[in-house]
MIPATOR-172949 format. One line per field, with one value per residue: residue in one letter; residue number from 1; x, y, z of N, C-alpha, C in turn. Coordinates in steps of 0.02 Angstrom, whole numbers. Atoms other than C-alpha are relative to their C-alpha. Layout:
BEGIN
marke <- c(A; ...) $
nugu <- c(NUM; ...) $
nX <- c(X; ...) $
nY <- c(Y; ...) $
nZ <- c(Z; ...) $
caX <- c(X; ...) $
caY <- c(Y; ...) $
caZ <- c(Z; ...) $
cX <- c(X; ...) $
cY <- c(Y; ...) $
cZ <- c(Z; ...) $
# end
This chain:
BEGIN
marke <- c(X; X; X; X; X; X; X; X; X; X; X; X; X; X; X; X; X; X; X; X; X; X; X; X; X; X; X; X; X; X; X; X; X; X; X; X; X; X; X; X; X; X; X; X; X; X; X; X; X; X; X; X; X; X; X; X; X; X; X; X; X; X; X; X; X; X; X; X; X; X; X; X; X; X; X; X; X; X; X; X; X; X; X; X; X; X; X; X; X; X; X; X; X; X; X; X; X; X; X; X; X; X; X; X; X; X; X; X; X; X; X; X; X; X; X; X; X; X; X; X; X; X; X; X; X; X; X; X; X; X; X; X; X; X; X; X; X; X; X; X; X; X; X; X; X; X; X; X; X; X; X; X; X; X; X; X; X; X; X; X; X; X; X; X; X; X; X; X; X; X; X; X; X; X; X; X; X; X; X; X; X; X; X; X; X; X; X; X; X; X; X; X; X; X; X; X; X; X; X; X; X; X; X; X; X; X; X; X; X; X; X; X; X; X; X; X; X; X; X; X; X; X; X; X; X; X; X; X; X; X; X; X; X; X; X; X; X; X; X; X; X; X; X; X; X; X; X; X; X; X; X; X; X; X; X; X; X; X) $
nugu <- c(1; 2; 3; 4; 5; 6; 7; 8; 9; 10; 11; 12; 13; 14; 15; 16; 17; 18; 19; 20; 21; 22; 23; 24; 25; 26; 27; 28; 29; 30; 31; 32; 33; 34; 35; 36; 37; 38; 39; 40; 41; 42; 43; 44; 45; 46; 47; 48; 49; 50; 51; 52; 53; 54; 55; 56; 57; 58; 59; 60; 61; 62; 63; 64; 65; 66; 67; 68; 69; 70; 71; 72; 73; 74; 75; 76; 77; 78; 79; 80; 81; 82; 83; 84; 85; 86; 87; 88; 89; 90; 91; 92; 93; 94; 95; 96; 97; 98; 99; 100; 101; 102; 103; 104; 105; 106; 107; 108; 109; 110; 111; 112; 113; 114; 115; 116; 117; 118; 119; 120; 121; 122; 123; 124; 125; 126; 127; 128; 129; 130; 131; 132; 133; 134; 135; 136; 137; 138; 139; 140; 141; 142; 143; 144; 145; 146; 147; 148; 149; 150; 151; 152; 153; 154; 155; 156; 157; 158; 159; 160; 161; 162; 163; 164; 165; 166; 167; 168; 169; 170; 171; 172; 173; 174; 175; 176; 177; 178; 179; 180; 181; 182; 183; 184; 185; 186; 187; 188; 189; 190; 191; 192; 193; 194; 195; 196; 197; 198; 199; 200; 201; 202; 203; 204; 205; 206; 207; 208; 209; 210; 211; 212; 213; 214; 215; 216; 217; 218; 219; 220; 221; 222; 223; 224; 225; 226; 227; 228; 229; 230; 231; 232; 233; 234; 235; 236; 237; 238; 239; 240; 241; 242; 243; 244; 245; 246; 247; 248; 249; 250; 251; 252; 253; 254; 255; 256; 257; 258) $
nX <- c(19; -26; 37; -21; 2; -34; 20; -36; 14; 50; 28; -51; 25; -19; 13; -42; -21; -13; -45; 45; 31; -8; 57; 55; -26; 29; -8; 16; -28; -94; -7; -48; -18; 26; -32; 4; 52; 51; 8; 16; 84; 17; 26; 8; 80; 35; -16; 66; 37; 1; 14; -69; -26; -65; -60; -66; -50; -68; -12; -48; 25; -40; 38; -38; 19; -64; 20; 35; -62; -32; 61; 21; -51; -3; 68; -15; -57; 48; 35; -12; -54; -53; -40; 51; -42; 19; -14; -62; -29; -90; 35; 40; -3; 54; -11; -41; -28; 43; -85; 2; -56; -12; 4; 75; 52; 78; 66; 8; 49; 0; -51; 45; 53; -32; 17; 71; 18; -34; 6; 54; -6; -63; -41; 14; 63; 4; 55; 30; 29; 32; -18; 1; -34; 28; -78; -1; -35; -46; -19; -48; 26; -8; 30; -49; 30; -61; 16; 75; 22; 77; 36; 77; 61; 79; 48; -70; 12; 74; -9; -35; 48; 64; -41; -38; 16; 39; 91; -1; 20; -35; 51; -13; -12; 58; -10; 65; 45; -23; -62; 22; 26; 45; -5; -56; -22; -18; -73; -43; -16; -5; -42; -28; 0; -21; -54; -40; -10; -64; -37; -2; -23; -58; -54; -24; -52; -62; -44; 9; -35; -69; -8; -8; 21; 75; 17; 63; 44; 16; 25; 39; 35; 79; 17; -11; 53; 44; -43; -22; 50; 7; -35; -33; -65; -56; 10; 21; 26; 14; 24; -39; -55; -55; 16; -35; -80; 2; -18; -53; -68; 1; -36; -73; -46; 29; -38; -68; -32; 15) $
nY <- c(-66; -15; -4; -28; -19; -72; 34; -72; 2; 25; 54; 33; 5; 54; -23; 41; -54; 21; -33; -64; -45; 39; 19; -6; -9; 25; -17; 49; -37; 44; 29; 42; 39; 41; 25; -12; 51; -30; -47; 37; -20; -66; -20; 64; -28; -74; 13; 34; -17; -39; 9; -39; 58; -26; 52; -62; 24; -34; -16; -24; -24; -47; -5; -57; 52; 30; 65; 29; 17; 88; 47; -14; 44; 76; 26; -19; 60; 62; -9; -37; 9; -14; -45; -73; -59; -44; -90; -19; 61; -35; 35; -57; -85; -39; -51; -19; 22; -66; -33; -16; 3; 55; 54; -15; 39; -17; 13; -12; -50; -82; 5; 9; -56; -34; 21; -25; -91; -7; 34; -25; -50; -29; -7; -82; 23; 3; 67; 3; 77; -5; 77; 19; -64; -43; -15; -72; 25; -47; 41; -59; -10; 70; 37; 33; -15; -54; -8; -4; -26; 46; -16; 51; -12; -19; 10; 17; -46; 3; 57; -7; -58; 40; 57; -37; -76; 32; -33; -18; 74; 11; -30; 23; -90; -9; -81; -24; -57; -93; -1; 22; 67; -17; 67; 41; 28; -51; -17; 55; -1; -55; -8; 49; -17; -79; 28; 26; -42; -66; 63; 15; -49; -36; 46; 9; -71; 4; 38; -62; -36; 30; 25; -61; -4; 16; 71; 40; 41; 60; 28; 53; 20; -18; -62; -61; -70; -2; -71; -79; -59; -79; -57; 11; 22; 42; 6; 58; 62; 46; 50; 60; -34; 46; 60; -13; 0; 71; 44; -65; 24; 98; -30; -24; 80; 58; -39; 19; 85; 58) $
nZ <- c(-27; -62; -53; -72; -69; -22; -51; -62; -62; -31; 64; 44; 54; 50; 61; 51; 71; 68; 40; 8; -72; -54; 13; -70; -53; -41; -66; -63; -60; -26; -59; 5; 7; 58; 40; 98; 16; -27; 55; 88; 1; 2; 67; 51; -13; 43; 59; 19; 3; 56; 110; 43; -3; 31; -20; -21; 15; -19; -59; 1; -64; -43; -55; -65; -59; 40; -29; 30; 71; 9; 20; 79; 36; 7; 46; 73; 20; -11; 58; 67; 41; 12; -54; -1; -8; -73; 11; -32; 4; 71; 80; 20; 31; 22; 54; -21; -64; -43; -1; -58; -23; -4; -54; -34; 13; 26; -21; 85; 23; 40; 59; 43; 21; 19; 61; 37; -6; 44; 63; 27; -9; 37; -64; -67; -15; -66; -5; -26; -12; -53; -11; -78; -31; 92; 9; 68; 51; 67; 46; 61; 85; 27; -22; -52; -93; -35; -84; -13; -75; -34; -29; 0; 30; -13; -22; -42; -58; -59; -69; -46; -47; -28; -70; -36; -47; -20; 4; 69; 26; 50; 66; 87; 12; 61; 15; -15; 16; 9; -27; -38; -10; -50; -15; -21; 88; 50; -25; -21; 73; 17; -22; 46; 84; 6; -23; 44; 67; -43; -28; 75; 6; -36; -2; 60; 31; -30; 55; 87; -12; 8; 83; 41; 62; 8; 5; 16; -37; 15; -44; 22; -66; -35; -33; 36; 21; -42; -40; 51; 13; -51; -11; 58; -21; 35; 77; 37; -40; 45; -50; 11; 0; -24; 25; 54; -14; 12; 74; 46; -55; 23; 78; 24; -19; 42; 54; -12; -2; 59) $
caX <- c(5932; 6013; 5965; 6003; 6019; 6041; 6047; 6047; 6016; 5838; 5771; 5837; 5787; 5785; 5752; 5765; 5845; 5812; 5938; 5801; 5702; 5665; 5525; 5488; 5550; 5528; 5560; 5597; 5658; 5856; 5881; 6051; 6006; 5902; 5961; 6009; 5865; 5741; 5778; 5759; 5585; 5548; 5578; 5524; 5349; 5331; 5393; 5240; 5138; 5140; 5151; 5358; 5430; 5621; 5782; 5913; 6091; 6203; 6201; 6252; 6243; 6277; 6242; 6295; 6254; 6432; 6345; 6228; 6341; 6371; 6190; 6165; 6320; 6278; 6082; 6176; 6297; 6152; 6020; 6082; 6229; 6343; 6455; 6375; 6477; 6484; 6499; 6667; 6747; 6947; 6843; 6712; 6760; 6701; 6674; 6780; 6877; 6828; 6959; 6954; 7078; 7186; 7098; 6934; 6787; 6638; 6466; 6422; 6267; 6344; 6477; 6320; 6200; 6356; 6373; 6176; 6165; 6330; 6269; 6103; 6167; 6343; 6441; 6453; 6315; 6259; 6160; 6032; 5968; 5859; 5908; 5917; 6056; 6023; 6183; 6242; 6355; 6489; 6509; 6650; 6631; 6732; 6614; 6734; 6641; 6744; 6658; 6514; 6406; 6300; 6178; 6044; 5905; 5709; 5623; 5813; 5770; 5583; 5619; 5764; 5639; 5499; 5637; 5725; 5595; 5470; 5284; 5336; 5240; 5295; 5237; 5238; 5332; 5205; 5214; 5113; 4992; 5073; 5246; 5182; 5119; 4950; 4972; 5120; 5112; 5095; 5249; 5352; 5307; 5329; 5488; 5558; 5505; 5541; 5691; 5756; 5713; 5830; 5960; 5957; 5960; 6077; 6222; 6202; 6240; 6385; 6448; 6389; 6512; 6660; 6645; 6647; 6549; 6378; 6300; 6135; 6055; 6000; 5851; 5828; 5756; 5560; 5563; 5629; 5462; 5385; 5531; 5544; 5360; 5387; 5540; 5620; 5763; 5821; 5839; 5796; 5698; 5740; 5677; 5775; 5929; 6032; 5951; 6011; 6184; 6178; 6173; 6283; 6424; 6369; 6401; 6552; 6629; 6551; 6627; 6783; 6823; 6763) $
caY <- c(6823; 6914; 6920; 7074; 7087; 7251; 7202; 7339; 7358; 7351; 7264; 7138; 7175; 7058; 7124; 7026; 7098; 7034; 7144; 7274; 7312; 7235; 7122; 7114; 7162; 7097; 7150; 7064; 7118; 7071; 6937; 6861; 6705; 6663; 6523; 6494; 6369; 6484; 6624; 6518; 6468; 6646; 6688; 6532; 6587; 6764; 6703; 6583; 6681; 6817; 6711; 6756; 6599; 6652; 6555; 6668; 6631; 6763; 6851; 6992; 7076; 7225; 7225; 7314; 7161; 7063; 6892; 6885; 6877; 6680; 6618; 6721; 6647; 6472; 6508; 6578; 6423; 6288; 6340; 6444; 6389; 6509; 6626; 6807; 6959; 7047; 7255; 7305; 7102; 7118; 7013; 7139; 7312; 7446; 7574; 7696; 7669; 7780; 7918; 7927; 7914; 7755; 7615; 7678; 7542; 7601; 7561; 7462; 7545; 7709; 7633; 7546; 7724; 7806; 7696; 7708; 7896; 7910; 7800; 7898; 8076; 8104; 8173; 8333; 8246; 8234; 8057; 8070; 7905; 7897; 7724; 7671; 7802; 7950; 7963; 8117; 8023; 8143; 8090; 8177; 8239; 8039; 7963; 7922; 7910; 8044; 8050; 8103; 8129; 8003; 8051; 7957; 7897; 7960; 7832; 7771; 7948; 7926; 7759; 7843; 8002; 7871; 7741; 7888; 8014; 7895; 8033; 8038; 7898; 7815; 7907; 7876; 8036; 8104; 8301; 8397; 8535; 8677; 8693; 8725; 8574; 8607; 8398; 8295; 8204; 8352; 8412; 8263; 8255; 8430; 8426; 8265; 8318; 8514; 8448; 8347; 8463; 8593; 8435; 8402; 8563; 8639; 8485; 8493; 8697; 8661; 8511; 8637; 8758; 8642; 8589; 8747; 8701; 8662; 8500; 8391; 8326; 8162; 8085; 7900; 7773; 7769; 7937; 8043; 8113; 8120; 8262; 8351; 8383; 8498; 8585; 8582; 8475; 8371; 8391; 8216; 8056; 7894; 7748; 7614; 7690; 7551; 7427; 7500; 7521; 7334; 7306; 7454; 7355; 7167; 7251; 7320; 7140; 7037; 7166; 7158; 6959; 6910) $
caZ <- c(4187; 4327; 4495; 4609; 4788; 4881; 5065; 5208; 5378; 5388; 5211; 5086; 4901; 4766; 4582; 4418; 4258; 4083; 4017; 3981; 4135; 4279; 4286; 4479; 4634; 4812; 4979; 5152; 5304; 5326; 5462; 5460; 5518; 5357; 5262; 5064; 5086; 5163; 5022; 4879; 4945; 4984; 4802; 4710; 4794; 4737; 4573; 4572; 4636; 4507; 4348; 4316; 4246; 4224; 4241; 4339; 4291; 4346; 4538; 4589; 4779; 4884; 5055; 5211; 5331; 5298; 5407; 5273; 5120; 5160; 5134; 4968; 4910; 4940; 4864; 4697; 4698; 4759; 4638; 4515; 4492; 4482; 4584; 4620; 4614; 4796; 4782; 4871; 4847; 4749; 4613; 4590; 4475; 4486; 4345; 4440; 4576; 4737; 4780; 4974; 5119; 5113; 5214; 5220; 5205; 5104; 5120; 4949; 4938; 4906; 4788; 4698; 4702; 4660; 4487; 4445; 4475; 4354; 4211; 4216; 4267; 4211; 4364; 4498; 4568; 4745; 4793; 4922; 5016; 5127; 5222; 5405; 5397; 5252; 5175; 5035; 4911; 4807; 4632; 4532; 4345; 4307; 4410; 4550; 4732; 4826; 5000; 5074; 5235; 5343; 5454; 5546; 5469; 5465; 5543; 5667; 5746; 5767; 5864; 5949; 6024; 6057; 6162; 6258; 6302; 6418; 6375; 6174; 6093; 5918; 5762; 5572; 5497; 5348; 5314; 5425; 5395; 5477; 5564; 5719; 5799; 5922; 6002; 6043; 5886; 5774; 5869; 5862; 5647; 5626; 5697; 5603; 5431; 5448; 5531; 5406; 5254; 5351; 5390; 5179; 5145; 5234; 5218; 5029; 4994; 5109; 4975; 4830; 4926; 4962; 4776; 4703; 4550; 4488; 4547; 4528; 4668; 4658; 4775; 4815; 4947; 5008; 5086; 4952; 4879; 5034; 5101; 4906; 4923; 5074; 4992; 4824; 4869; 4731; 4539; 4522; 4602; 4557; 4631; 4582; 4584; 4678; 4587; 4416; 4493; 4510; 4332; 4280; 4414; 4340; 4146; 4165; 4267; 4134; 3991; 4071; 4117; 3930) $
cX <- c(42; -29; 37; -6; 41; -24; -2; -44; -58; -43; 44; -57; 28; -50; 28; -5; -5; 43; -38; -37; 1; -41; -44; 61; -38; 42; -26; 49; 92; 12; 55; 0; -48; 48; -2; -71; -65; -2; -29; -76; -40; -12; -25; -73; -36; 2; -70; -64; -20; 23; 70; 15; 66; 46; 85; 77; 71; -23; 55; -41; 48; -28; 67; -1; 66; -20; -60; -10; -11; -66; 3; 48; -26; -88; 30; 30; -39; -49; 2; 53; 60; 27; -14; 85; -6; 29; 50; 54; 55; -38; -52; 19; -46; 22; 60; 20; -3; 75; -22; 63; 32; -37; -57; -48; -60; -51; -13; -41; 35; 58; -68; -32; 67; 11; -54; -4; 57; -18; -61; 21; 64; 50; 5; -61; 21; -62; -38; -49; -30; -29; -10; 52; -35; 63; 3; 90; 24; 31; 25; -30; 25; -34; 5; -66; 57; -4; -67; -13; -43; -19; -38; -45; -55; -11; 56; -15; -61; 5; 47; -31; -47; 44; 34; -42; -85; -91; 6; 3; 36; -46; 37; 6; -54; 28; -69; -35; 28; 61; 10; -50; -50; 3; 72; 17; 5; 77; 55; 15; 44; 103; 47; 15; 32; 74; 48; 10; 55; 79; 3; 28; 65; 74; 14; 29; 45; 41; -8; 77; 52; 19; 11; -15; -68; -27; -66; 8; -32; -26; -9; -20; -84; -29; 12; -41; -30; 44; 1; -82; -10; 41; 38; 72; 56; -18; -26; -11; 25; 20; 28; 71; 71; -17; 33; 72; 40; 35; 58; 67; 6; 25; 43; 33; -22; 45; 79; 54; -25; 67) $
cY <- c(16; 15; 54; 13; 58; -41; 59; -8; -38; -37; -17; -1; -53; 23; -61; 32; -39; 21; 67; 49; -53; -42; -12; 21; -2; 6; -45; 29; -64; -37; -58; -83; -40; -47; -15; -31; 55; 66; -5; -29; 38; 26; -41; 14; 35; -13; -40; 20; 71; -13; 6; -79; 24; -68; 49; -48; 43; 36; 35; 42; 51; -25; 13; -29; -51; -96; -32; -24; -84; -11; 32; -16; -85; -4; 10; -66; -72; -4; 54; -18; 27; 41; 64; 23; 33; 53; -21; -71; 10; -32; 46; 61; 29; 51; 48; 0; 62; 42; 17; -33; -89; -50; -17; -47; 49; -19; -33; 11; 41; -27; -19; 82; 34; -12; 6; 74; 13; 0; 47; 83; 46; -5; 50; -28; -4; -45; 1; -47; 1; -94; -21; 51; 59; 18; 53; -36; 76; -26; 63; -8; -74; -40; -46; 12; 45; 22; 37; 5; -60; 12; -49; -15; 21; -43; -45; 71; 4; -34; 38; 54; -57; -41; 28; 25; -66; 24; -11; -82; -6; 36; -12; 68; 5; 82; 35; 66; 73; -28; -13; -54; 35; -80; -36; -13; 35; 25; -51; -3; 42; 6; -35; 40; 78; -16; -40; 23; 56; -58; 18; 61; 26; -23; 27; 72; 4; -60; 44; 40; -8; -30; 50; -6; -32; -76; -11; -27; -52; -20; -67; -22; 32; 76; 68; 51; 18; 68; 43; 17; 69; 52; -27; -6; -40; 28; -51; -53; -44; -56; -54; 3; -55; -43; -6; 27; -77; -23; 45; -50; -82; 29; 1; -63; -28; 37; -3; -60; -26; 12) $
cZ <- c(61; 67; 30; 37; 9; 91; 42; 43; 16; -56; -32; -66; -39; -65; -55; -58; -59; -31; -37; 30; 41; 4; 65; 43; 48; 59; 56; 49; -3; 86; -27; 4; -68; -30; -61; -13; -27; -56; -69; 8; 5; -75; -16; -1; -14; -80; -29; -14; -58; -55; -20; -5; -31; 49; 13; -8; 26; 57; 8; 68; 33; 66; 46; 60; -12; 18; -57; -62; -18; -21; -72; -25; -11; -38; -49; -11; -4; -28; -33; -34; -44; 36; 8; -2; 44; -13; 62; 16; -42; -79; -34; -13; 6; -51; -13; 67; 49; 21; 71; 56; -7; 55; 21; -33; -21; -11; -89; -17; -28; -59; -58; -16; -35; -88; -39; -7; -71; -74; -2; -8; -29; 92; 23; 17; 97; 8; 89; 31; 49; 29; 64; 11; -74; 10; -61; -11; -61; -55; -35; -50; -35; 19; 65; 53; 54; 65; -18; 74; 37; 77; 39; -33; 24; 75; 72; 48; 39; 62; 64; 55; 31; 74; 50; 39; 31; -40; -82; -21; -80; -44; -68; -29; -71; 17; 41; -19; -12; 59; 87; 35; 68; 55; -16; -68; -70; 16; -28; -79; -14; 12; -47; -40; 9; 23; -46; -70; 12; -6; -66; -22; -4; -32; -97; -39; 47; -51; -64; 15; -5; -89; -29; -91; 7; 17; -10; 71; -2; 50; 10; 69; -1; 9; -20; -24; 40; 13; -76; -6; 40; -20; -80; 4; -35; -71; -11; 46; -19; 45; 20; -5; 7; -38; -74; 28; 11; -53; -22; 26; -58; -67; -13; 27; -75; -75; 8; 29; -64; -49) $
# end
């Protein structure tokens, strides 16, 4: 079975693929100095504890943390036993190769969402993530990654109002009532969320514009249905998005070294 890791900033996923669906997935906060040890008892645990008795054989990882690459290498190599595939590595293909300025490092999230969104959507697409940053991923009609926008993230701005402004306490963004805020913390939501449906908005009929043709919208990350219930912002949710860009990435290597 395959194992994939998506790693970023502030969580480290771990999904496993039969080749049909997924059969679990499990979340942990990303801390570099974990070791291969300490991962492989991490999973081995959830695995127990919910009954999955599988035997992973192939590994395959993005992540946006580059210090934390080495341990998930050495858990794939020390019990699994075999060599992962790292998103944006010269050994790792991708589907289509990204068309942006010479030199430029890309995030392999968005090369991964950029592949899942493809294989499910086609292409003129616009990928929507809502991450520690929220990034807007441009996927040509071949599927190429062609640039894009990144922003701050949601809950990277709450902290940053809460740690700056001494009277403005921390709050958990949710959709509030009414626009105007009567209390600090109504204010402080109101602001976020209305704030970031404007932010979304806005950014994406400015890539509609520079494109000059029809696109799809594409939502993913935690916080996606929470912002398209205030405003009809995406054509499409989808949850797992990076996770099925995973396999779409592991497919095509595995199709093309046999």
């Amino acid at each position: 079975m395959l194992l994939c890791i998506d790693t970023g900033n502030t969580n480290t996923v771990f999904a496993l693929w039969d080749g049909d669906e997924f059969l679990c997935t499990f979340r942990t906060s990303t801390e570099w100095q974990r070791t291969a040890d300490q991962y492989f008892v991490w999973w081995t645990t959830l695995l127990t504890h919910h009954k999955i008795d599988a035997q992973v054989d192939e590994v395959i990882i993005s992540s946006t943390v580059p210090r934390v690459v080495f341990n998930l290498r050495v858990m794939a190599d020390r019990y699994f036993n075999t060599r992962p595939y790292v998103v944006s590595k010269p050994d790792c293909l991708l589907p289509t190769p990204p068309r942006v300025d010479e030199g430029t490092a890309i995030g392999p999230d968005r090369l991964v969402n950029t592949a899942g969104a493809y294989d499910r959507h086609g292409g003129d697409l616009i990928v929507v993530d809502f991450g520690t940053a929220t990034t807007f991923d441009v996927v040509a009609s071949d599927g190429a990654y062609v640039g894009g926008v990144i922003a701050p993230g949601v809950n990277l701005s709450l902290e940053a109002l809460h740690q700056a402004a001494a009277a403005l306490p921390h709050v958990d963004i949710t959709k509030p009532q009414s626009v105007i805020g009567t209390n600090t913390v109504d204010c402080m939501q109101s602001g976020v969320f209305w704030g970031y449906i404007g932010l979304i908005n806005g950014v994406c009929e400015r890539i509609k514009g520079e494109y000059d043709r029809p696109m799809t919208v594409v939502g993913t990350g935690g916080l996606a249905p929470l912002f398209s219930s205030g405003y009809a912002l995406f054509d499409t949710i989808e949850d797992d998005l990076t996770m099925h860009g995973l396999t779409v990435i592991h497919r095509f290597n595995k199709d093309n070294n046999n």
